[in-house]
C-alpha positions in Angstrom: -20.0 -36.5 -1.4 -17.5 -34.8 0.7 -18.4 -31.6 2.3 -16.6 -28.4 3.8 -17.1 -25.3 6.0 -15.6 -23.2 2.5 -14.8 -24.1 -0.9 -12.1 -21.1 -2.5 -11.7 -21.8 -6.5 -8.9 -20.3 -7.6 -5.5 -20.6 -5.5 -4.1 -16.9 -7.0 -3.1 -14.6 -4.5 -6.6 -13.7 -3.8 -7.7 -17.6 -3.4 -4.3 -18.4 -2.0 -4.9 -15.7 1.0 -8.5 -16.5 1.4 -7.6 -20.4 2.2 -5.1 -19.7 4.8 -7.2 -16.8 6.6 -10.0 -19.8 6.9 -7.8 -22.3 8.2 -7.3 -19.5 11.0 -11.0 -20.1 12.0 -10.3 -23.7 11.9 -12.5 -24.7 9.6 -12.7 -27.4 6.1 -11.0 -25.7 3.3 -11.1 -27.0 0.0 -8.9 -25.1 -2.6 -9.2 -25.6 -6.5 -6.7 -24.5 -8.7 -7.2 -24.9 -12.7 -3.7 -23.9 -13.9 -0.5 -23.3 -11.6 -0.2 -22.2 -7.8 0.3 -18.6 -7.3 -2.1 -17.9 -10.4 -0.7 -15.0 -12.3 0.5 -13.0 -10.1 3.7 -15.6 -9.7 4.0 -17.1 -12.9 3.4 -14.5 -15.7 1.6 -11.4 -14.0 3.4 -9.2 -11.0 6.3 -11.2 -9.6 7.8 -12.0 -13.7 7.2 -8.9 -14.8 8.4 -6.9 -11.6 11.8 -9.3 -12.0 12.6 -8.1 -15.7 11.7 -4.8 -14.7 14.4 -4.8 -11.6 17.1 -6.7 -13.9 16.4 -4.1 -16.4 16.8 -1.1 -14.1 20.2 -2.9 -12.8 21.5 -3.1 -16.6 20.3 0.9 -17.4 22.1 2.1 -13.9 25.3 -0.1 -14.9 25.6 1.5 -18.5 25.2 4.7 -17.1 27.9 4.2 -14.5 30.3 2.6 -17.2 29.7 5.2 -19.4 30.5 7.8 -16.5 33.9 5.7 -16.2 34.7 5.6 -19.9 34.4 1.2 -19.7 33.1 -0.1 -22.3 29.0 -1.9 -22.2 29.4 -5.6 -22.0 26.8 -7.3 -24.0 23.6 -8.7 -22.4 22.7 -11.9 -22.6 18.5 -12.7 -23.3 18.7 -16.1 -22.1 20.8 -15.6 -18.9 18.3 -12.5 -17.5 15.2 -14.8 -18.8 16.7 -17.6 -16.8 17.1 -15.5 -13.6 13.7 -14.0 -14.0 12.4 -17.9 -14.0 14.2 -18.9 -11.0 12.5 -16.0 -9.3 9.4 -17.3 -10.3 10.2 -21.2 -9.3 11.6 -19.6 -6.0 8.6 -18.3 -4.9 6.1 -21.3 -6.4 8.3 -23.8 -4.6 7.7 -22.0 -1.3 3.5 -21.1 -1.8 3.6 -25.1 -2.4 6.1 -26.4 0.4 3.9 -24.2 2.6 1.0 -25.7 1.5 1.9 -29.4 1.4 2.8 -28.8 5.2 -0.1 -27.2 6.2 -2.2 -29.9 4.6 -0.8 -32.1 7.1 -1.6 -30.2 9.8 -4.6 -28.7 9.0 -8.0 -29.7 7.4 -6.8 -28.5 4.6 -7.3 -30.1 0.9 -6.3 -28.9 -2.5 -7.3 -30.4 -5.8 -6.7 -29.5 -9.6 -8.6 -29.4 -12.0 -11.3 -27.2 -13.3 -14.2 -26.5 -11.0 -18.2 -25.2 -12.3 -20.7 -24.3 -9.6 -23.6 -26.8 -10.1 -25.7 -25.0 -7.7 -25.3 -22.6 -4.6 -23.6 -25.7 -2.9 -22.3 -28.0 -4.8 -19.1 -27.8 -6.8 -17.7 -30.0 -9.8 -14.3 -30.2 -10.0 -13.0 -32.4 -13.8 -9.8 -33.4 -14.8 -9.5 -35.4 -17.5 -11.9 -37.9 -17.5 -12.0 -37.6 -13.7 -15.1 -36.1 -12.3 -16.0 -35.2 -8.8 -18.5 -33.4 -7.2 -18.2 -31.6 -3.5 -20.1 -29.6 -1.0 -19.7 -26.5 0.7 -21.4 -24.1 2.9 -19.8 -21.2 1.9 -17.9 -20.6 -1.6 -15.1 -17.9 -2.6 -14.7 -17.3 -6.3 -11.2 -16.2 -6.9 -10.4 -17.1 -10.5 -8.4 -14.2 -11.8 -8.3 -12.8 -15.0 -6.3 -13.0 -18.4 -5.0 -10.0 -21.1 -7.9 -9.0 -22.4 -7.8 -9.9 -26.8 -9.2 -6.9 -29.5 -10.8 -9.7 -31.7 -9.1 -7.8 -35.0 -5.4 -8.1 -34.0 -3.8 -11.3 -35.2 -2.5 -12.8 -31.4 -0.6 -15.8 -32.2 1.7 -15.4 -28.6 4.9 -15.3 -31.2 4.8 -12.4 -33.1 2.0 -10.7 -31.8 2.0 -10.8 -27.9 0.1 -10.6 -24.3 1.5 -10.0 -21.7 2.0 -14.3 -21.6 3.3 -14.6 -24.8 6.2 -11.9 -23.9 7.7 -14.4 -21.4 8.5 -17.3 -23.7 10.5 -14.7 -26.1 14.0 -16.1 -27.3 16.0 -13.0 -27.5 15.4 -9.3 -27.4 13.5 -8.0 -30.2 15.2 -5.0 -32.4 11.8 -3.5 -32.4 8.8 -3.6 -30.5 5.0 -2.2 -30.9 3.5 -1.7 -27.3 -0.3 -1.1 -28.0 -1.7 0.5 -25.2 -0.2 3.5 -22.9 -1.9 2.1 -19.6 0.5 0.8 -16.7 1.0 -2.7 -18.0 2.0 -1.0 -21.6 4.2 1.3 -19.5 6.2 -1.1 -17.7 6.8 -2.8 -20.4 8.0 -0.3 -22.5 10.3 0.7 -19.9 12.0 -2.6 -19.1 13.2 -3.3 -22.9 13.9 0.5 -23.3 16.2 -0.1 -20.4 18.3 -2.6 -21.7 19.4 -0.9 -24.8 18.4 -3.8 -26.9 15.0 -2.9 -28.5 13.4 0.4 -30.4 9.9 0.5 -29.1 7.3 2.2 -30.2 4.3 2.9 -27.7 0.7 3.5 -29.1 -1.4 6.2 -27.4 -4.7 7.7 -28.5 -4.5 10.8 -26.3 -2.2 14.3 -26.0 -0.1 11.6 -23.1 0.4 8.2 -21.6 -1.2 7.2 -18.5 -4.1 9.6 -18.9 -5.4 9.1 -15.2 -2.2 10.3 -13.7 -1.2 13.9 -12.8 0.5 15.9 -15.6 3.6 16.4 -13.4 4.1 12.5 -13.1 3.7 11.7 -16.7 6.2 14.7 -17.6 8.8 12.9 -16.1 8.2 9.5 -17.4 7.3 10.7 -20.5 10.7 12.5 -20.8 12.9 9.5 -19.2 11.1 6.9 -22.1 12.0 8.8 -24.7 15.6 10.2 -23.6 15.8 6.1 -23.5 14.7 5.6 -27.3 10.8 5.0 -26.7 9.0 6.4 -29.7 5.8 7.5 -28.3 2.9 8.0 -30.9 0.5 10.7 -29.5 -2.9 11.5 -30.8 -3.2 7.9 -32.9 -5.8 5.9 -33.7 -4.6 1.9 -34.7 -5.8 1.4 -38.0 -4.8 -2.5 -38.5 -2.0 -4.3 -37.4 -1.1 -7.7 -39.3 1.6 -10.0 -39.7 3.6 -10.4 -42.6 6.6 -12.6 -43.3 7.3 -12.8 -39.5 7.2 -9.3 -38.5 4.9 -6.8 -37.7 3.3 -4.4 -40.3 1.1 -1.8 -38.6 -1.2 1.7 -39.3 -1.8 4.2 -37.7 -4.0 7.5 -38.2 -3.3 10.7 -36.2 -6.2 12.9 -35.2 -5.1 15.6 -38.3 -6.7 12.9 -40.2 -2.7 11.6 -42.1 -1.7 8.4 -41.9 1.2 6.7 -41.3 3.2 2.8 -41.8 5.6 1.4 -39.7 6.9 -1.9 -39.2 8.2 -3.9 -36.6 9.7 -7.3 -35.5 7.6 -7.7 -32.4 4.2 -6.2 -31.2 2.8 -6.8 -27.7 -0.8 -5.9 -27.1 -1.6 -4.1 -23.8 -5.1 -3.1 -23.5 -6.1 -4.4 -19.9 -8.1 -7.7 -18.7 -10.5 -9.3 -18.9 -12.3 -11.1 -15.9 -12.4 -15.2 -15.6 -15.6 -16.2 -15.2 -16.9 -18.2 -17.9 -18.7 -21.4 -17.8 -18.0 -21.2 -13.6 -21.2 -21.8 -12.8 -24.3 -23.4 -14.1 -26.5 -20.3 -14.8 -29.9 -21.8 -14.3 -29.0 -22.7 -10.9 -26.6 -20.0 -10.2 -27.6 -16.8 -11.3 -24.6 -14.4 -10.3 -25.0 -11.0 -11.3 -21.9 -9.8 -13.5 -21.1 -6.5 -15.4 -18.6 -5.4 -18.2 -15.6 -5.5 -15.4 -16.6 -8.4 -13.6 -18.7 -10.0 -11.3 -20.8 -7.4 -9.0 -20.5 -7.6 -5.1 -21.1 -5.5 -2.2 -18.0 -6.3 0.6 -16.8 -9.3 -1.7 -20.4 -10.7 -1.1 -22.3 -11.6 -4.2 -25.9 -11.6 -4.8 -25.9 -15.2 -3.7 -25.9 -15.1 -0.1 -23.1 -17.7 0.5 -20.8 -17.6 -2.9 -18.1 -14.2 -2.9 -16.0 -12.9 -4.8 -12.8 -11.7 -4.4 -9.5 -10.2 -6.6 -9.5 -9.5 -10.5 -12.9 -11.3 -10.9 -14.7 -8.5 -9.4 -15.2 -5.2 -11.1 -12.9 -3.8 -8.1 -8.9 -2.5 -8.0 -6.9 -5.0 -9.7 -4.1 -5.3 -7.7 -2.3 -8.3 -6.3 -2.2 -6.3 -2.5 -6.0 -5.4 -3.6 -7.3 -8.9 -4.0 -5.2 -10.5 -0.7 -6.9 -7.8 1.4 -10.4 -8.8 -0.1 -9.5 -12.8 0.4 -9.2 -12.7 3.7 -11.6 -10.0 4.8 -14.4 -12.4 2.4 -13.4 -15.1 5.2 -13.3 -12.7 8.1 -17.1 -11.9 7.1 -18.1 -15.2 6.4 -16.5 -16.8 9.9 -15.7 -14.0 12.1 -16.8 -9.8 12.4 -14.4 -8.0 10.8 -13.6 -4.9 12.9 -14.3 -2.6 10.1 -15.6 -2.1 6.3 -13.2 -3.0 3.5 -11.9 0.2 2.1 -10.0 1.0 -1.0 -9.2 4.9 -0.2 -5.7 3.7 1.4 -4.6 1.3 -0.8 -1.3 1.9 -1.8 0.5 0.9 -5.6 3.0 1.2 -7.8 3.9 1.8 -11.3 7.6 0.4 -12.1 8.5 3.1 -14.2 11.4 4.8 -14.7 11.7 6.1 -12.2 9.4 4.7 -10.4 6.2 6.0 -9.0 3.9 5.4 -6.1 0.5 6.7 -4.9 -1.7 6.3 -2.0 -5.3 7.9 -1.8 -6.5 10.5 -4.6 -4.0 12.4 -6.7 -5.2 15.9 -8.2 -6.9 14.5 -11.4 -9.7 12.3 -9.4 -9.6 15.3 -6.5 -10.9 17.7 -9.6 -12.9 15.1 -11.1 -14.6 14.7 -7.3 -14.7 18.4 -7.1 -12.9 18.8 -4.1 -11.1 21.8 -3.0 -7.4 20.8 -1.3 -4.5 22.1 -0.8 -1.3 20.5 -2.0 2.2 21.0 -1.6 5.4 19.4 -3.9 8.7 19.1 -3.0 11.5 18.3 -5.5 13.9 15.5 -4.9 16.8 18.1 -5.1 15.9 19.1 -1.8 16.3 15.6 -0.3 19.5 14.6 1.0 19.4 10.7 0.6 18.1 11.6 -3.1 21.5 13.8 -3.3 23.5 11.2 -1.8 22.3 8.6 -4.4 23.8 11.1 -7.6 19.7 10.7 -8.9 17.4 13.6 -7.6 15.0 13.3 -10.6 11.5 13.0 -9.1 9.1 14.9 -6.2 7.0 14.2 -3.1 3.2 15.3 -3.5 0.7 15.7 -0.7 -2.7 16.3 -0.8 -4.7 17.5 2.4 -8.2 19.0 3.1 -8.3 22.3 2.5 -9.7 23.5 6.2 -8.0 23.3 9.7 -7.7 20.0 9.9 -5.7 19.1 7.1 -6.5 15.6 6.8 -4.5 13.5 4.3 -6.3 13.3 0.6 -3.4 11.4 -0.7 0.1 10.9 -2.1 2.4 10.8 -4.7 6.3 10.0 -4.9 8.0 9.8 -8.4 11.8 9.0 -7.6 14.1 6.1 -6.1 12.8 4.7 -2.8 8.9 5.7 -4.5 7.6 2.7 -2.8 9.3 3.0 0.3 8.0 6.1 1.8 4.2 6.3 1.4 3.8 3.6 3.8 3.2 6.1 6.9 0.9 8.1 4.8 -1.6 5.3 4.2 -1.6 4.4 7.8 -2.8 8.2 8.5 -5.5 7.8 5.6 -6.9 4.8 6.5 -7.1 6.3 10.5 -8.6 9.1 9.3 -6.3 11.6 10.6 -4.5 15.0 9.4 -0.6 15.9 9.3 0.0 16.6 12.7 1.2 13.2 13.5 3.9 13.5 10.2 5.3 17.0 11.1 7.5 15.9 14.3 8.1 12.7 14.1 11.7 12.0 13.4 12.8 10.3 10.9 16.4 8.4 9.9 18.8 10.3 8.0 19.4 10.3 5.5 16.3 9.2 3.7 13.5 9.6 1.4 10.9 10.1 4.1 12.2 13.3 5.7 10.9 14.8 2.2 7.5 14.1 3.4 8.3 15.7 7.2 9.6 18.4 4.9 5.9 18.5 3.4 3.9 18.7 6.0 5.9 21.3 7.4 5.6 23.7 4.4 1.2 23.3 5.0 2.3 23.9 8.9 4.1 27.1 7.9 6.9 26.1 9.4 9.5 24.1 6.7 13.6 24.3 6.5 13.2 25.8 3.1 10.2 28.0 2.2 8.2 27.4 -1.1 8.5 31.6 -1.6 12.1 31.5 -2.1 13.0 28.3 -3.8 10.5 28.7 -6.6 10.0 25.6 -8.7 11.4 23.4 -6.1 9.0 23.7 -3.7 5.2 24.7 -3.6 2.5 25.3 -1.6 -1.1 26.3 -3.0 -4.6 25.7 -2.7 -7.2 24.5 -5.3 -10.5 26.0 -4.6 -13.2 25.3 -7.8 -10.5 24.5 -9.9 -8.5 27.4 -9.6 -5.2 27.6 -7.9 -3.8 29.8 -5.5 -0.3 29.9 -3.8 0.0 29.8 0.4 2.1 32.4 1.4 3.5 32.3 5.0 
């Protein structure tokens, strides 16, 4: 039986990352991988889905520019942006695995395939086929990943009715499309075949709005931009049945007035979060990991078996591809090394590709209310930014939250507009230091850019901006929220 210093099952970008921060330390890895290298998050998870939605932004920003020029919309071809979105994908599989076969020569380093079951605390099985081998470990990181998560009364045949895998093998653009499910995932989606002009899609939400954890100011915007691009959004609806029928898509909804309504569809693609893979991993008299409704339960990526962790969409942590490569290698850093300090999830920033898009570090003011703390918060409108102007798109805002005391130390962010994703960066530095605005207020920043909107920020809480929040009402505010209740800053 061969043995290592860590066994990492699942080579996802969780697993993937765990592997190479061990063969830092030096020590035996052993990486399993069931499916394909890069797990979902390459092959059809972030990097597909994050393609589609950057070709599809390309073809909504060229319309609108041919349309500003009176030229006629060429016609867009299905199978040439599927192909390109696939070469993306090949790009960066043929990369993770020409990295890896040249590390295996260099370091003691070993990857198998096949599917892997924890007989014990130790010892791993790993089957393919016919072929079955067992291995030992000292140490063993479960990164397995997860999958769309199935309602068991909708009809999923990956055809008509989709996940989130299914929707990569279409053959053309649907005419119309049922999203079910207003969460990110469902969001994106509905953005990217809004944006190529191809498909009517219709987007199922039970509440008043989509994306009900998000600020009201945020889903305004999106809101508005989906359906000035054709999304039909059903508000206040409950899914009554959804079946196929002669190809297409027949579904029913009821609205919380108690009518009802029919509407049918060539295409319908279920988006209703996932589900954790963890079953038949391990052999449960032997192994007896404790698990809950979102995943398997650890405490610092540690299970309740002293030597097996668990890292990435497994866990009932963030699921997030950045998310589950922090918690890979600060697993190994625990296991092998002292890490310098607790994993934290307060500064993790993300991204919702949106239109436009939008990114967030920290709390935003629905969990700071739900948490019941008081802040102060100040907006500033993209109108106001010069690189936004420069661009011809000043849709979107800059959102801080700070402390409401002295100090003023950074809550979180939000940035809904072009460069979104560029310019929190800075700010989850500060919130992960633990440190207020000071640092932000005179630092100076290129111009023009997106970022001197967040200099511009802090120095409206300072008291000391370019343009003051009591004259340009509605571009820029400044207020406190003490118990719930707001109140402007007046300087």
């Amino acid at each position: 039986m061969e043995k290592y210093d860590l066994i990492v099952i699942g080579a996802g970008p969780s697993g993937y990352a765990a592997a190479m921060r061990a063969v830092d330390f030096k020590k035996k890895v052993l990486l399993i991988e069931r499916n394909q290298l890069g797990g979902a998050g390459v092959t059809n998870g972030a990097l597909s889905s994050k393609t589609w939605w950057e070709l599809a932004r390309e073809a909504h920003f060229f319309h609108r520019n041919l349309v500003r020029y009176n030229i006629h919309s060429p016609s867009i071809s299905y199978k040439e942006v599927q192909a390109e979105v696939r070469r993306a994908v090949a790009e960066r599989k043929e990369l993770i695995q020409e990295h890896l076969d040249l590390l295996r020569a260099k370091a003691s380093l070993d990857y198998k395939t096949g599917t892997a079951r924890l007989l014990n605390q130790h010892e791993v099985e790993i089957t393919q086929g016919v072929k079955r081998e067992i291995v030992y470990s000292d140490y063993i990181i479960l990164a397995t990943g997860s999958r769309p998560r199935y309602l068991p009364d909708l009809p999923i045949d990956e055809k008509v009715v989709m996940t989130s895998e299914g929707i990569e093998n279409l053959e053309d653009f649907p005419e119309s499309m049922v999203i079910v499910g207003a969460g990110v995932i469902g969001c994106e989606y509905a953005t990217i075949f809004s944006s190529f002009g191809k498909t009517k899609v219709h987007l199922i939400d039970k509440g008043e709005r989509i994306l009900p954890f998000e600020d009201e100011d945020v889903v305004r915007v999106i809101e508005r931009n989906m359906e000035n691009n054709g999304v039909h959004i059903h508000r206040n609806s409950h899914l009554v049945r959804l079946e196929i029928k002669h190809g297409t898509v027949e579904y029913e909804l009821e609205y919380t007035d108690g009518t009802r309504e029919i509407f049918f569809v060539e295409k319908a693609l279920i988006s209703v979060g996932r589900t954790p893979n963890y079953e038949n991993l391990w052999n449960e008299k032997e192994v007896d990991i404790h698990i809950s409704k979102r995943g398997i339960e650890d405490n610092d990526t540690q299970t309740n078996i002293s030597n097996i962790y668990a890292v990435g969409d497994i866990t009932a942590d963030i699921s997030l591809v950045n998310v589950g490569e922090l918690e890979g290698r600060y697993a190994v850093e625990k296991i092998f090394g002292n890490p310098k300090r607790k994993l934290v999830y307060e500064n993790i920033s993300n991204i919702m590709f949106l239109n436009p898009e939008v990114a967030g570090v920290g709390l935003n003011e629905t969990h700071a209310k739900e948490k019941g703390i008081d802040y102060r918060v100040v907006t500033l409108d993209y109108s106001c930014i010069p690189r936004a102007i420069a661009m011809r798109n000043t849709q979107g805002f800059i959102k801080l939250l700070v402390t409401n005391d002295d100090d003023m130390k950074i809550l979180g962010m939000k940035v809904v507009g072009n460069h979104a994703s560029s310019a929190i960066q800075a700010v989850a530095l500060l919130i992960s230091m633990d440190k207020g605005i000071d640092e932000l207020a005179e630092c100076v920043h290129p111009h023009p850019s997106i970022t001197e909107g967040i200099q511009e920020c802090v120095r409206m809480l300072m008291g000391k901006s370019l343009f003051k929040p009591s004259i340009l009402h509605g571009k820029l505010t400044c207020r406190t929220c003490c118990n719930g209740t707001y109140s402007n800053i007046e300087f």
